[in-house]
N, C-alpha and C positions, 0 to 999 in steps of 0.2 A: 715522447709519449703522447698517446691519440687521445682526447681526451672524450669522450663519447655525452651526449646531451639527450635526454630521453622524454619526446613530445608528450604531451596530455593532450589528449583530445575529450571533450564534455562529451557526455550521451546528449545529443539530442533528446527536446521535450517528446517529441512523439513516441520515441524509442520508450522513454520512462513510463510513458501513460499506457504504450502497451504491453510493459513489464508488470506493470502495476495490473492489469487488466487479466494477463493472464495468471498470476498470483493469486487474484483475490476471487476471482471468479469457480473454480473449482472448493474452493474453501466456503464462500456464501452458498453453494450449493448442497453441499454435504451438512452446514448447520441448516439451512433450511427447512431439508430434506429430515433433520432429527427432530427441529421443532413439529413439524405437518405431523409426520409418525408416532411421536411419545408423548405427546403435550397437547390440550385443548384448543391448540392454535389454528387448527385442521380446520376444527367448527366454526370457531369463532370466523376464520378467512373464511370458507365457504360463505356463512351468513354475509359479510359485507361484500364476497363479488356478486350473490344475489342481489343486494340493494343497490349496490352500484349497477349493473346490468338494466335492473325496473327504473333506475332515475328515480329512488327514493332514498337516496343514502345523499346526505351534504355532510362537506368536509367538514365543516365545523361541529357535529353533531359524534366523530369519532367517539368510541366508546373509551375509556383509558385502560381497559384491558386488553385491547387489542392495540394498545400504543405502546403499551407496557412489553405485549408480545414482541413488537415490531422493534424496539430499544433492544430488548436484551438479543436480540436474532445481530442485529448491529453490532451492539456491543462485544461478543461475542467472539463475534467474525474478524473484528478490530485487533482484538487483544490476540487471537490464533495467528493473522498475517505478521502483527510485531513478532513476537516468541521466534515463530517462524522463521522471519527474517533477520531477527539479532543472531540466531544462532548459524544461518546459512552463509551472511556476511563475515562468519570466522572462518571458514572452511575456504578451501583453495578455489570454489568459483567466486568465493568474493561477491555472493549476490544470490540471488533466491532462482529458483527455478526460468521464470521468466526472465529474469536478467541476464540466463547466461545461453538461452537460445536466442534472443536478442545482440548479443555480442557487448555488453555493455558490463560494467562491476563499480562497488561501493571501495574506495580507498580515502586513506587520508589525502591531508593539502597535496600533495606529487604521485596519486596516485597508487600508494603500495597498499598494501592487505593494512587493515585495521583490527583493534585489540579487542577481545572480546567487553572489555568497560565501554570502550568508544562508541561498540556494535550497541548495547544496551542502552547508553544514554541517547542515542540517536534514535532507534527503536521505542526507548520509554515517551520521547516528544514525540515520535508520528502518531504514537496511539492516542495522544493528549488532543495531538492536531485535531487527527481525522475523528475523533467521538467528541468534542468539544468546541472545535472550533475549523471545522472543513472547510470553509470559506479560504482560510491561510491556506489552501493549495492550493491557490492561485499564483501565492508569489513564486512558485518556480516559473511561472511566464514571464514574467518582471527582472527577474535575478538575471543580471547577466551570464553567471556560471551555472544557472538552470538549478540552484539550489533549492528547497524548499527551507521552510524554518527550523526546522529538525536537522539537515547538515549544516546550517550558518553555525548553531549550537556547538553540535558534534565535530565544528570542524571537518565534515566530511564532505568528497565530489562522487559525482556519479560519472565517469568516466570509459568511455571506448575502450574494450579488449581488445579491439582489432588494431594491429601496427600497420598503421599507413605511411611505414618511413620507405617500403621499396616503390614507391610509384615515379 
């Protein structure tokens, strides 16, 4: 009897950052594009590209309603790529839209589909990361397995769909 061993291979960081990239980027688009249109935030941005333009607008001097704007446009966008992503990581691409034109998917320690709890606890820490403490997305450069702090937790890899066993 043969007994068969089935490689893991990690996504590469770049692969991640431009799954990540293309995930979040149509998503901050479309809130963006809701705040400019339904909400005060149109004026409020226009008036500060005016004063930044004349070199009369200092950082320090932000108004906090337009910080306030600028938070919830974030905050927002954060909480739509988790949702997003906890629910896409249950489905058979195993990963969000960008994940799976990249060739890349979300499994447990070996790789196989994970549960929808695992998807969500994993998902509920990236949203905590990335609005609270986005700095920690660095440690996926540090991690050997290219983790971020959110799969150390979840016990999850970000892992190559591509089988490189016929080369």
């Amino acid at each position: 009897m043969e007994v068969k061993v089935k490689t893991i291979y990690i996504a590469p960081k770049l692969k991640r950052l431009l799954a990540y990239i293309i995930d979040v980027l149509p998503i901050t688009i479309i809130v963006f594009y809701y705040f400019i249109s339904f909400t005060g935030y149109s004026e409020l941005f226009s008036e500060y590209i005016k004063l930044a333009e004349s070199g009369a607008l200092e950082m320090s001097k932000l108004d906090p309603a337009f910080i306030k704007y600028t938070n919830n446009i974030n905050m927002i966008v954060v909480v739509i790529l988790g949702l997003y992503s906890a629910y896409s990581e249950t489905t058979s691409w195993q990963g969000t839209f960008g994940k799976k034109i990249l060739k890349i998917k979300v499994g447990d320690s070996l790789g196989q589909p994970i549960d929808g709890e695992t998807s969500f606890k994993r998902n509920v820490m990236k949203i905590i990361v990335l609005s609270a403490l986005p700095l920690l997305m660095i440690w996926v450069f540090f991690d050997k397995k290219n983790r971020g702090p959110y799969d150390v937790i979840a016990k999850t890899l970000v892992v190559s769909s591509k089988d490189y066993s016929g080369r």
